[in-house]
N, C-alpha and C positions, 0 to 999 in steps of 0.2 A: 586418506580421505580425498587429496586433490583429485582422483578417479574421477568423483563423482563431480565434476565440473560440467562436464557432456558437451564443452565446447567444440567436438569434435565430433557430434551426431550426426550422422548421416542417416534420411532416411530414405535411400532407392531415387526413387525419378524424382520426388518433391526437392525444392528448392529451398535452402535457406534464404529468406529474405531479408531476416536481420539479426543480429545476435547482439542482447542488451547486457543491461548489467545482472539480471539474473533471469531472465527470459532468453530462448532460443524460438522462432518466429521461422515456421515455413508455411509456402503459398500450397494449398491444397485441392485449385479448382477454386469450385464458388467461395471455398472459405478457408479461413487461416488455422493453422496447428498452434497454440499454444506451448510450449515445455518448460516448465515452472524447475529451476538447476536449484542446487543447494548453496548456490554462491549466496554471499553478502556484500553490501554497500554499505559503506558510514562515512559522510560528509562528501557523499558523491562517488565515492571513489570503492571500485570493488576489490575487497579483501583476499588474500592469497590461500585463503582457510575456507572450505564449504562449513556452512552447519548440518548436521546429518538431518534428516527429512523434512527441511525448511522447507522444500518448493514440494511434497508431499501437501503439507500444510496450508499453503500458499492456497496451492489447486482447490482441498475442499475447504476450507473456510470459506474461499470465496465463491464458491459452488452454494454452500449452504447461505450466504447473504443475498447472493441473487436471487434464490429462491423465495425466499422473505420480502425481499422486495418486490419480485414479481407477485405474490401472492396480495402484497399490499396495496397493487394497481398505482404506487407513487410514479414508477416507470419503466419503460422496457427495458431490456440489455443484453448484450451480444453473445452472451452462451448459447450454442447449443445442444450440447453434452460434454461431462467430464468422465465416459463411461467407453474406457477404449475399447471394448467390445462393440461400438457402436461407428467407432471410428471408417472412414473407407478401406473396403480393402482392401489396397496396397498399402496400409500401413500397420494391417493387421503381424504382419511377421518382427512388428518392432515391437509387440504390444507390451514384451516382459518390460522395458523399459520406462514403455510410456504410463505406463498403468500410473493410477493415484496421481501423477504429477502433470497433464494435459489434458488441454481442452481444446475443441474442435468449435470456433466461432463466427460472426459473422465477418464480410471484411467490411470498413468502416470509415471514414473519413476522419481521424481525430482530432479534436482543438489543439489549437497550439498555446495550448493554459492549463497548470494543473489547478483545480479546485479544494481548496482548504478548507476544510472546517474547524474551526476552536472554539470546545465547550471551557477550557480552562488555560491559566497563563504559565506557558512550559516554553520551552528551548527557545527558537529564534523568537520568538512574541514576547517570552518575558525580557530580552536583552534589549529589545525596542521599545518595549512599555518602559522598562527603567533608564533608559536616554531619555525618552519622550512621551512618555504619557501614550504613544499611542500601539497601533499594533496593524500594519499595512496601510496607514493613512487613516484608520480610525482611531476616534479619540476615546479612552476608555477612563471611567472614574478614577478617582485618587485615593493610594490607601491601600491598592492593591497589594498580595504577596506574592512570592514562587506561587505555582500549582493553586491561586485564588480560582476559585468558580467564577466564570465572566457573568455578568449579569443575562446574558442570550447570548446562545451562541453567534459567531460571527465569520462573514465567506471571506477570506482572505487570501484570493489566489494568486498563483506563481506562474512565471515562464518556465519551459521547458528548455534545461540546457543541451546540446547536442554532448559538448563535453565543457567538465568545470562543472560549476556549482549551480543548482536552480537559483533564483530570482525574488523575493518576495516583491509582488506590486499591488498599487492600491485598484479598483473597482476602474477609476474612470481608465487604467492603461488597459485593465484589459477589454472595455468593450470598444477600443482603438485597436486591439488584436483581433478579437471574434466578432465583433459588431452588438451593439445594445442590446438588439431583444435578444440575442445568443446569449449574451452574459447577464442578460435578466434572468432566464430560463435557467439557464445552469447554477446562478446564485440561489432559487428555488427549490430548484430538484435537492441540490446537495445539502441542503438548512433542512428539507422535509427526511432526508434519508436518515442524518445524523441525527437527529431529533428523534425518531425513531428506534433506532439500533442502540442510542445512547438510551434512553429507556428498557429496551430489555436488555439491553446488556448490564443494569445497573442490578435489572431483578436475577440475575445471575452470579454477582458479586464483584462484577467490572466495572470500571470506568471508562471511559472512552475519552482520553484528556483533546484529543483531536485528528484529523484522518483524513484524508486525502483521496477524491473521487475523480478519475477520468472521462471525460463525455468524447462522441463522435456522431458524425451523419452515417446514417445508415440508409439508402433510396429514400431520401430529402428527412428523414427522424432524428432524431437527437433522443438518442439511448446512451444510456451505462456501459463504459467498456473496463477493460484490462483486471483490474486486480481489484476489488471492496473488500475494504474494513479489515484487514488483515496484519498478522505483527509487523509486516513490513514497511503498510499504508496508515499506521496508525499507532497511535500511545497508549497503550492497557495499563492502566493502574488496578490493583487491588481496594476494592472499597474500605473493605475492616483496615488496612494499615493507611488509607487515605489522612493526610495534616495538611493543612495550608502551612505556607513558610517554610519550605524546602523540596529539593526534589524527591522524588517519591520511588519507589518500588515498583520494577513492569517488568511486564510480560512479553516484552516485545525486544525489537534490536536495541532500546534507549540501552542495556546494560553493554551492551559491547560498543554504545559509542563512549559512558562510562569508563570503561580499562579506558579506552584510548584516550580519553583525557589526561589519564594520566603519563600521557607517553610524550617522549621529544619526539613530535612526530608532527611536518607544518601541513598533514591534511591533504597531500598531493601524491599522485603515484612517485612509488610504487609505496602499499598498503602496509604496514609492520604485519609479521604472522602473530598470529592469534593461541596464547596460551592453551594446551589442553583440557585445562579446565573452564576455561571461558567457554570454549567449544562446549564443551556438557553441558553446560549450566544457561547456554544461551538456547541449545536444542530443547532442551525440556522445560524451558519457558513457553517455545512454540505452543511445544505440544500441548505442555498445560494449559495455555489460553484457547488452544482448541476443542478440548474435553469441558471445559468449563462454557463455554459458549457454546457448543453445540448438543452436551449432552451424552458424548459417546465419543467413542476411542478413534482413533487413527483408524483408518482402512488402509 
C-alpha cells in the first residue's frame, strides 16, 4: 500500500512547489496541479499507512461541493476542472495517474486562518466547553452533552501550523491575522455554506457535526479554495444512529483517530502503523460517505 504515497511524482518540466500532508502541489503556468495522495493525518501528524482511494474521494467530493455551491451563487472557488483529460498537455502522458485524484485550479493568495464551522459539540469544542463552558472564546449554554446540537451554528477558526498542531482562536485573533472585514466575510461565507450542505446533507442521512473551509484572494476576490466538506475537512455522523451523550459513529477519519486513542502513542512523529483492518474499514467509510452524499459510485 505505501506505493501509493506518490511522494515521489514527478511530472516532466512542472515543478513541485509543495508537498503537504496529503496533497502534492505543482505550479503549472497560470495555475496550480492539485494531487489529492491516499495519505492520512490524525492529530497532525501523517500516518505511515495510505487509505486506498482516500484522495480519489477527496478529489470528487470536493468537486461535487463546489459545484453546489457555485450553483447556489453563495460564492466563488478555485476549481477549474477535476477532468484530466482537460488538463494541459504536458501533463497529459501522467494522465493514468492523475485521473480521479487532481484538480487543475486557480493560483490564490490564501489566509493564514483555517475556518471552522460547528453545528454540534465534538472533539476539541467539547474538551473546551467541559473546562469552560465555552468553545473558541464563545460562551455556549449549560447543560450541554458529547455530540449536543449547538443552538446555531458557530465560526470558530484556527491558525495554520507549518508543523505541530493547528491552533484554536477566538474571532477578535483572527481579524488581528486577516484584518476585520476579511474575517467578517469569511465568518459569513462559511456560516452560509455550512448551513447549507448541513441541510442537504441531513436529507441524505448525514450529519455534518462540523467542517472546516479554506478562503484565499484570487485578483483582489475572496473565493473558496483547497479541499470542502469532505471526510477529511469534516465529521459525518450517521443520522438513524445519531444520540446525544457520547461519541458517535462516522464516516470520516474520526475512526482512526479512534484506534489511536487507544494507543501509547504521545501524538508526535513518527505515526504507529495502522492495522489492516482499520485500513478497510476506514477506506469504505470514505467511500460510503461519498455514494451517500452524491448519489453514485466512485469514478
Amino acid at each position: 500500500m505505501k506505493s501509493d504515497y506518490l511522494t515521489d511524482l514527478k511530472l516532466g518540466e512542472y515543478q513541485k512547489i509543495n508537498s503537504g500532508k496529503v496533497r502534492e502541489i505543482f505550479d503549472v503556468g497560470e495555475n496550480l496541479l492539485l494531487v489529492a495522495t491516499d495519505r492520512i493525518s490524525a492529530f497532525d501528524v501523517v500516518l505511515p499507512d495510505p487509505i486506498p482511494k482516500k484522495g480519489a474521494v477527496l478529489t470528487q467530493m470536493s468537486r461535487f461541493w463546489f459545484d453546489r455551491i457555485e450553483k447556489e451563487g453563495i460564492t466563488g472557488h478555485h476549481l477549474i476542472t477535476a477532468d484530466a483529460g482537460e488538463f494541459p498537455a504536458g501533463l497529459q502522458p501522467y494522465r493514468e495517474k492523475l485521473e480521479g485524484r487532481s484538480s487543475l485550479v486557480k493560483k490564490c493568495d490564501p489566509l493564514a486562518i483555517e475556518c471552522v464551522v460547528r453545528g454540534y459539540l465534538a472533539g476539541s469544542g467539547w474538551k473546551e466547553y467541559k473546562a469552560d463552558g465555552t468553545v473558541c472564546g464563545i460562551e455556549l449554554p449549560g447543560g450541554l452533552v458529547e455530540s449536543s446540537e449547538l443552538p446555531e451554528p458557530i465560526f470558530t477558526p484556527a491558525t495554520k501550523a507549518v508543523s505541530g498542531h493547528d491552533e484554536n482562536i477566538d474571532f477578535v485573533r483572527a481579524t488581528e491575522i486577516v484584518g476585520r472585514d476579511t474575517a467578517e466575510k469569511v465568518r459569513e461565507l462559511s456560516l452560509a455554506i455550512y448551513t447549507s450542505a448541513r441541510s442537504y446533507a441531513l436529507s441524505r442521512g448525514i450529519i455534518i457535526c462540523d467542517t472546516k473551509f479554506e478562503f484565499g484572494f484570487h485578483e483582489g476576490e475572496l473565493i473558496l479554495i483547497d479541499e470542502v466538506l469532505t471526510p477529511d475537512s469534516s465529521r459525518f455522523w450517521p443520522a438513524d444512529d445519531y444520540e446525544p451523550g457520547r461519541a458517535q459513529l462516522s464516516f470520516d477519519k474520526q475512526y482512526v483517530r479512534d484506534h489511536l486513542e487507544t494507543l501509547d502513542w504521545n501524538k508526535d512523529y513518527p505515526g504507529p502503523e495502522l492495522p489492516a483492518e482499520v485500513i478497510s474499514a476506514t477506506s469504505e467509510r470514505y467511500l460510503e460517505a461519498y455514494r451517500i452524499l452524491t448519489g453514485r459510485e466512485l469514478e
